[in-house]
C-alpha positions as CSV (number, residue, x, y, z in Angstrom):
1,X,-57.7,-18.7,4.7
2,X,-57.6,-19.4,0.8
3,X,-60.7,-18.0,-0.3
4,X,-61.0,-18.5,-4.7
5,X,-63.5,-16.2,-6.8
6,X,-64.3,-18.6,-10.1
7,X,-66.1,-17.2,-12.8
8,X,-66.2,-16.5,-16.5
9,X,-64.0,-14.0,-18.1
10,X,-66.0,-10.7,-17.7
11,X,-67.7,-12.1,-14.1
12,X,-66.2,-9.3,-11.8
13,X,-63.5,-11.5,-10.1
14,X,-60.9,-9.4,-9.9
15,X,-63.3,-6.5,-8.8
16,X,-65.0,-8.5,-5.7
17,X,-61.5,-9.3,-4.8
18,X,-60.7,-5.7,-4.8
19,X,-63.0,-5.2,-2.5
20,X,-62.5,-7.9,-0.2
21,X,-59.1,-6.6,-0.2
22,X,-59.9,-3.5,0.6
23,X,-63.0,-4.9,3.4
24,X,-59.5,-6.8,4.9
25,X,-57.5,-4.1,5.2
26,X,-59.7,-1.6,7.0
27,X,-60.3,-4.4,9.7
28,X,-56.5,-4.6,9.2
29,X,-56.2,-8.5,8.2
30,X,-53.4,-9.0,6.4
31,X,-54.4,-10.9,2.6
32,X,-53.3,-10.8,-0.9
33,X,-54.7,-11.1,-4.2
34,X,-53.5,-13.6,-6.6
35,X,-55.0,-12.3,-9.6
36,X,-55.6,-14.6,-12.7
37,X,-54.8,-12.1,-15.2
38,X,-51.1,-11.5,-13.8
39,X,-50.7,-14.9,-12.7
40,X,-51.2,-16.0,-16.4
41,X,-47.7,-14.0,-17.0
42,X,-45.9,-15.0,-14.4
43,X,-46.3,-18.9,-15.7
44,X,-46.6,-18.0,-19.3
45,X,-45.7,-21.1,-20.9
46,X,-49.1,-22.3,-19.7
47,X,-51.5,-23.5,-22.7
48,X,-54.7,-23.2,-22.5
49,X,-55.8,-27.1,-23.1
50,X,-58.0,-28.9,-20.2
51,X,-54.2,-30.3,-19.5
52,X,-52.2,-26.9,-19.1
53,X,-55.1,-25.2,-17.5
54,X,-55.4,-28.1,-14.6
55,X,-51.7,-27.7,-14.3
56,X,-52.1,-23.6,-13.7
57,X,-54.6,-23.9,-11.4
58,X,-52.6,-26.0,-9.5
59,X,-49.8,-23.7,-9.0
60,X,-52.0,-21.4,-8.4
61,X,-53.0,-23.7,-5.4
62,X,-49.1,-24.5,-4.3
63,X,-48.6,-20.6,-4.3
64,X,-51.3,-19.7,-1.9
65,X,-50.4,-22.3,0.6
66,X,-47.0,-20.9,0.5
67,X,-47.6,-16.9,0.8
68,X,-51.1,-18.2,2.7
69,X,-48.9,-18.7,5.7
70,X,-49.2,-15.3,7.6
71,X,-52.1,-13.6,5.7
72,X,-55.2,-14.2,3.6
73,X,-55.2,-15.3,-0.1
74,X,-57.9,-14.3,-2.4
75,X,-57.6,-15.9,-5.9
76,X,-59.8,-13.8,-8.5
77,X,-59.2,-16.7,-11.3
78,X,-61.8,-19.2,-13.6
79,X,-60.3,-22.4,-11.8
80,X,-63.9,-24.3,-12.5
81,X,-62.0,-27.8,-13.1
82,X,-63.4,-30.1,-10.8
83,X,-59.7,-31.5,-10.6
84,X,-58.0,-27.9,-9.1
85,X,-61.1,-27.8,-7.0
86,X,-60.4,-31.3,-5.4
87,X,-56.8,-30.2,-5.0
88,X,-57.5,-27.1,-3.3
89,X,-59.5,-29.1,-1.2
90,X,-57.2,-31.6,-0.6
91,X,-53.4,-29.6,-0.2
92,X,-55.7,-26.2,2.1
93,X,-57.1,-25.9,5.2
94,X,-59.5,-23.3,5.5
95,X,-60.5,-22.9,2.1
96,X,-63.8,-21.3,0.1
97,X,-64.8,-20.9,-3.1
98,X,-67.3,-18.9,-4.8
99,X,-68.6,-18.3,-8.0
100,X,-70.2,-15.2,-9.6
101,X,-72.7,-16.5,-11.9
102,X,-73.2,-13.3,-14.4
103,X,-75.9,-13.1,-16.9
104,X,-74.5,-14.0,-20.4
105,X,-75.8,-10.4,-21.6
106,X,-73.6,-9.0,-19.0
107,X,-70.5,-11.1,-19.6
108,X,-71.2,-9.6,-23.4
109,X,-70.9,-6.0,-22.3
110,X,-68.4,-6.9,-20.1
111,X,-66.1,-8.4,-23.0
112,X,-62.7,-6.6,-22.8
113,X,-60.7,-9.9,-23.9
114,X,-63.0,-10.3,-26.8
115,X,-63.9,-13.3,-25.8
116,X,-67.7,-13.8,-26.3
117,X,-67.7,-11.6,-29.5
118,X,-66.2,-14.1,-31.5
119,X,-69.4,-16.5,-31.1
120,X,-71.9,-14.1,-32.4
121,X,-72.9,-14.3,-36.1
């Protein structure tokens, strides 16, 4: 199973994967968290135009299949391009994805990439 936590930047996907993780591994089912943030070095000529960020998200997709083989892959990345989504759909078999729809006062407090910051006056 692929299972994809999408979200804005501050939502708490890497922390829900976390815990997955750690829900998987005391039922002892083997997974692995592909994790946006160190993804993003790994491939870090990637831009972050609609173009580049459909093209990520796509490895992202070709890399889970791969390590997806004997374990679980849980991907704590924003991914919300209906085009990755369609290819996830399209190139996995058991595949979910969920999104943590934060409160934007939250995602605020949340900021650690400085993100939101820059659109208050």
């Amino acid at each position: 199973m692929v299972l994809w936590i999408m979200g804005l930047s501050g939502s708490g996907k890497s922390t829900v994967a976390k815990e997955l993780s750690a829900l998987f591994d005391e039922s002892r089912i083997p997974n692995l968290i592909l994790d946006g943030n160190h993804l993003r070095e790994i491939f870090e000529e990637s831009g972050y135009d609609r173009a580049s960020r459909i093209a990520l998200g796509m490895r992202y997709v070709d890399l889970a299949k791969i390590l997806g083989r004997d374990r679980n892959i849980i991907i704590a990345a924003n991914g919300m391009l209906k085009e990755v989504s369609q290819y996830a759909r399209q190139t996995l078999q058991d595949y979910l994805e969920v999104y943590l729809q934060v409160p934007e006062h939250v995602l605020e407090q949340r900021d650690s990439k400085q993100i939101y910051s820059h659109f208050k006056s």
